[in-house]
N, C-alpha and C positions, 0 to 999 in steps of 0.2 A: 295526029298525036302520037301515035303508033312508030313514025318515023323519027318525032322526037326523043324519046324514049330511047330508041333502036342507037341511036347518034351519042348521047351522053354516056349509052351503058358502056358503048363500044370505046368510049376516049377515056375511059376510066379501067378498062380490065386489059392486057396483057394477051390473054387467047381470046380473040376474036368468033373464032371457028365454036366456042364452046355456048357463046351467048344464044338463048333463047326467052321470047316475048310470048308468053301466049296470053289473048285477048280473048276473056268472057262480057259479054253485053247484058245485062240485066235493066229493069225497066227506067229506074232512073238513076244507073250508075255504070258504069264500064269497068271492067275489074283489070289491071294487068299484071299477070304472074311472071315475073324476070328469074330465070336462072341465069347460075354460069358456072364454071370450074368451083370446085369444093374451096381451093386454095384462092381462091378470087374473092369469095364473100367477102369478106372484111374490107374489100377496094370499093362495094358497090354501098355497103353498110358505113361509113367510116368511123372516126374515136365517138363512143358515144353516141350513134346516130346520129351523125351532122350532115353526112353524104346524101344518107336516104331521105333524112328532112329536108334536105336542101330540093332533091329533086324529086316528093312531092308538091314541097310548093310550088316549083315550076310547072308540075303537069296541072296545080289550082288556077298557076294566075294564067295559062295558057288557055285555061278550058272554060274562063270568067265567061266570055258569051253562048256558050253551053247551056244547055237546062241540063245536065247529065254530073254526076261526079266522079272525078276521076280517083281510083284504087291504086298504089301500090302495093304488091307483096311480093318480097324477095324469097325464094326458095333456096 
């Protein structure tokens, strides 16, 4: 999941070298804290939140066979 994550953030921001994923595990959810470049936010967020819903729902319908839920939070 980690690696999907890792792949969309990266085709969507400009500095590559700046992206960072960190993964917390809690008992029935996996938390993932995505940074990147200050001036990047808004590429991983997009107009109105449509980016970052977009790719929570992917990380939902990826993790359907999951008993775990999966987190997004952009920093």
């Amino acid at each position: 999941m980690e690696e999907l994550l890792k792949f969309i953030v990266n085709a969507l921001v400009d500095d590559k070298d700046s992206v960072k994923i960190a993964k917390k595990e809690e008992e029935h959810a996996v938390i993932f804290e995505v940074s990147v470049a200050e001036n990047e936010v808004g590429k991983i967020i997009g107009k109105n939140g449509k980016i970052a819903q977009a790719i929570r729902f992917i990380l939902h319908s990826a993790s359907h066979d999951d008993d775990k839920k999966y987190i997004l939070k952009i920093k």
